[in-house]
C-alpha positions as CSV (number, residue, x, y, z in Angstrom):
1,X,-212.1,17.8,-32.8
2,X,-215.2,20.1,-32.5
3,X,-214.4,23.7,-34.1
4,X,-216.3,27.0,-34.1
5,X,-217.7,28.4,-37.7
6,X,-215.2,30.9,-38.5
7,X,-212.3,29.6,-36.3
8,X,-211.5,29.5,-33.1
9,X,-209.3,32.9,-33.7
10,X,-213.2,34.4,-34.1
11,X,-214.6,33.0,-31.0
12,X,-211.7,34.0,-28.7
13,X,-212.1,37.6,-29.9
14,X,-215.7,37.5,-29.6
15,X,-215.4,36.4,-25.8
16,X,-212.7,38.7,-25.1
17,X,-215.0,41.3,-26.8
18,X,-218.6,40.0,-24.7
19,X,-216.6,40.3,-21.5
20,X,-215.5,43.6,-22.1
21,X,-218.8,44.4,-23.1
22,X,-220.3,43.1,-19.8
23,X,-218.0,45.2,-17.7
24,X,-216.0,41.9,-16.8
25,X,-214.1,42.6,-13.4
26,X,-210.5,42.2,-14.7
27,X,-209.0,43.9,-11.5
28,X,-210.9,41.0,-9.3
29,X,-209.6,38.7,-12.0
30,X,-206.0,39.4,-12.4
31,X,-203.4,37.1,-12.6
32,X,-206.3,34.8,-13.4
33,X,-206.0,31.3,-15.4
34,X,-208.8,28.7,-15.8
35,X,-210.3,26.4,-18.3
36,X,-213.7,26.7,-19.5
37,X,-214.9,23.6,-21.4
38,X,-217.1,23.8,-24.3
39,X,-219.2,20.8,-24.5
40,X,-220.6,20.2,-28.1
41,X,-222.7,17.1,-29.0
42,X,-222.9,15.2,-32.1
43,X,-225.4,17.9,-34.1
44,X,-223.0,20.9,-33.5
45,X,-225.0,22.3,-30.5
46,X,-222.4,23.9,-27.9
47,X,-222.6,24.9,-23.9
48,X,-220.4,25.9,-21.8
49,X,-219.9,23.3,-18.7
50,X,-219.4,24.0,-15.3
51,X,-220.7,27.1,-13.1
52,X,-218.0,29.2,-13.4
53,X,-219.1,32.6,-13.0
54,X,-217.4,34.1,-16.2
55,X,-219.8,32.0,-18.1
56,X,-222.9,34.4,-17.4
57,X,-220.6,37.1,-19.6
58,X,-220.2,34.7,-22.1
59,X,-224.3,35.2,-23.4
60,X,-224.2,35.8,-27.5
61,X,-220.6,33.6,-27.4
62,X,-223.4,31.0,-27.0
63,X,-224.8,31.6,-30.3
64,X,-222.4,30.8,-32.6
65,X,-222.4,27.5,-34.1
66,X,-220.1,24.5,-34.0
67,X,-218.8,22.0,-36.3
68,X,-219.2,18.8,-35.2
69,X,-216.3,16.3,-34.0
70,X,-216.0,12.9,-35.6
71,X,-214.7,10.0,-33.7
72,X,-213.8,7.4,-36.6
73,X,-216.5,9.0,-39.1
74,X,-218.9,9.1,-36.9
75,X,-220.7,12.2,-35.1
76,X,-220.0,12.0,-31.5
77,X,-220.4,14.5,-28.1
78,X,-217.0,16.1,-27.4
79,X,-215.2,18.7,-25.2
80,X,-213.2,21.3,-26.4
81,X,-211.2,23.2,-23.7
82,X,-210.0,26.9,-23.5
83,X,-207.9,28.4,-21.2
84,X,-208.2,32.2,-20.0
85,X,-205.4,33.6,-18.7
86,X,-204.4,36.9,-17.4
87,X,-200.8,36.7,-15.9
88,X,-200.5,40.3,-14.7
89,X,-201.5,41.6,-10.9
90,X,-203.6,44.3,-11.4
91,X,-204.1,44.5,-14.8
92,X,-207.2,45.8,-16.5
93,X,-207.9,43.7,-19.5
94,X,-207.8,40.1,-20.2
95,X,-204.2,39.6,-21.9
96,X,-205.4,36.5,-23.5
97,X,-207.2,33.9,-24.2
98,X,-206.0,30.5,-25.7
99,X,-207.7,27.1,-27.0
100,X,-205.6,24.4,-25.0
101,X,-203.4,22.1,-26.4
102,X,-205.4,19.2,-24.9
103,X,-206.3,15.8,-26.3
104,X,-209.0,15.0,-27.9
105,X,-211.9,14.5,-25.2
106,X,-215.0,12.8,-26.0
107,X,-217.9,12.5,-24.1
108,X,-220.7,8.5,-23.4
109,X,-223.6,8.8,-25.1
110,X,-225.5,8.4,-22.2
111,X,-225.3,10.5,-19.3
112,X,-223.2,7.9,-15.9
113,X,-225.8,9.5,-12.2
114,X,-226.3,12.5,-14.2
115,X,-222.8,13.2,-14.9
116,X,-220.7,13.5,-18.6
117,X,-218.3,10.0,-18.8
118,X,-215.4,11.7,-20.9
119,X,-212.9,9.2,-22.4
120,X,-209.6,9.6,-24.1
121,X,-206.6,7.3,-25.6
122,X,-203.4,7.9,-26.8
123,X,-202.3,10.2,-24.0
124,X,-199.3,10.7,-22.3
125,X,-200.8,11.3,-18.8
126,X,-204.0,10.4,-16.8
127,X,-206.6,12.8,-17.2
128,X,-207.7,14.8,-14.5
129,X,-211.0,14.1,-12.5
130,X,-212.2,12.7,-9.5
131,X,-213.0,8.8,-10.9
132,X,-210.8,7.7,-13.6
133,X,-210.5,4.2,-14.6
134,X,-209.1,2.3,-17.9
135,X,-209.9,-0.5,-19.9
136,X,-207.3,-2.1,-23.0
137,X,-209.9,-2.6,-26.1
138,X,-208.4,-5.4,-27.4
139,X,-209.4,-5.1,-31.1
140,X,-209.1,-8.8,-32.2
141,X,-211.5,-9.6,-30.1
142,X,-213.4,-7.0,-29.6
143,X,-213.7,-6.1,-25.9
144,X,-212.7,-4.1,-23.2
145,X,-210.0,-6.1,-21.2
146,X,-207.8,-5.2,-18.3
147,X,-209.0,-2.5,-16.5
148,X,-207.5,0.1,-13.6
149,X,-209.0,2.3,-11.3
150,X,-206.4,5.3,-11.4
151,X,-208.7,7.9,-9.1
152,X,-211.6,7.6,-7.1
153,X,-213.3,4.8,-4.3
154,X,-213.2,1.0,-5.4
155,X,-217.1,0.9,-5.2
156,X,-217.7,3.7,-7.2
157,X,-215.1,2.7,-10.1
158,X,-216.6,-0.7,-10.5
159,X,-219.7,1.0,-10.4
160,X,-219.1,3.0,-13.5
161,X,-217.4,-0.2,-14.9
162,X,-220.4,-2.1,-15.0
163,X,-222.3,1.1,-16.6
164,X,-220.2,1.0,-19.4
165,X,-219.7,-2.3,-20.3
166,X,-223.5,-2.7,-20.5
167,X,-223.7,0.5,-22.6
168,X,-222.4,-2.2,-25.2
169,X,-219.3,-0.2,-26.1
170,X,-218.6,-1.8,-29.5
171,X,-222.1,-0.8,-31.3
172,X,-220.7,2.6,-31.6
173,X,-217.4,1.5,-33.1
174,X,-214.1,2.5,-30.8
175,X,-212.0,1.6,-34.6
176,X,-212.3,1.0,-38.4
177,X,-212.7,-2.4,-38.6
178,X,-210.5,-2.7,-41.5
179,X,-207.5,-1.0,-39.5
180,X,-208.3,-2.7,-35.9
181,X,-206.5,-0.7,-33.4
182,X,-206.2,-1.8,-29.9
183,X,-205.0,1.3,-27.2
184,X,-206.3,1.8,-23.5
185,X,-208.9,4.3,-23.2
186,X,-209.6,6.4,-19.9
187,X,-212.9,7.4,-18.9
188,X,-213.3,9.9,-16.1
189,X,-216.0,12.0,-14.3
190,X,-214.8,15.5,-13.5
């Protein structure tokens, strides 16, 4: 997964710091919890998704850079999601803020109606989001097989279906090729 320079100890204490800087309104924010996602592509660039409205605290967080995630040795776009949390009414300062304990999300190359295609495997859930379907990669052969919509209309699922089996999946490999591995892998829009 995709990790700050200097650890993601370093970058929660810069954020807490930014927002107290900014004059954060903790009072209007109390016995607040949310993700924020940090979406970092394959050179180590980083933005925050979403339009929360904590992000616009969140200005020189921005500027501090990301390693990269690698998906089978390769470089690929990622998500990596923190939580903030502030479980007391009325308190005045952010009690804390934690990296989640989330699989590891990756992110299609190319963007599905202007939208980020996530995709995960090896979970123990569904994913949250408002389209989700599945596929079974069989590795001895190389292909996408079986697939479910779990979320989302009919139309729309085998819409994104069609987008990425014609994205030819298997040029970017989903597996070493000399330890084939076949899972199911979800893709979602959020």
């Amino acid at each position: 997964m995709p990790t700050p320079y200097g650890g993601i100890g370093l970058f929660v204490k810069n954020m807490v710091t930014e927002l107290k800087r900014n004059n954060f309104d903790f009072q209007h924010y109390s016995r607040y919890q949310h993700q924020l996602e940090v979406y970092v592509d394959e050179k180590g660039n980083h933005s925050f998704t979403g339009s929360d409205k904590i992000l616009s605290y969140l200005d020189s967080t921005k500027l501090i850079r990301w390693r990269i995630a690698l998906y089978y040795g390769k470089p690929i776009k990622s998500i990596y999601e923190i939580s903030l949390i502030n479980p007391q009414p009325l308190s005045d300062s952010l009690k804390r803020i934690e990296s989640a304990q989330a699989p590891e999300v990756f992110v299609w190359d190319q963007l599905y109606e202007n939208q980020l295609v996530r995709y995960q495997s090896g979970i123990q859930q569904i994913p949250q989001g408002e389209l989700i379907i599945s596929f079974v990669l069989n590795a001895s052969l190389n292909s996408f097989e079986n697939p479910i919509i779990h979320r989302g209309n009919r139309d729309d699922a085998k819409k994104l279906m069609n987008f990425i089996l014609m994205q030819h999946p298997f040029k970017d490999s989903f597996y070493w090729s000399e330890y084939p591995k076949s899972d199911r892998y979800y893709f979602y829009l959020k």
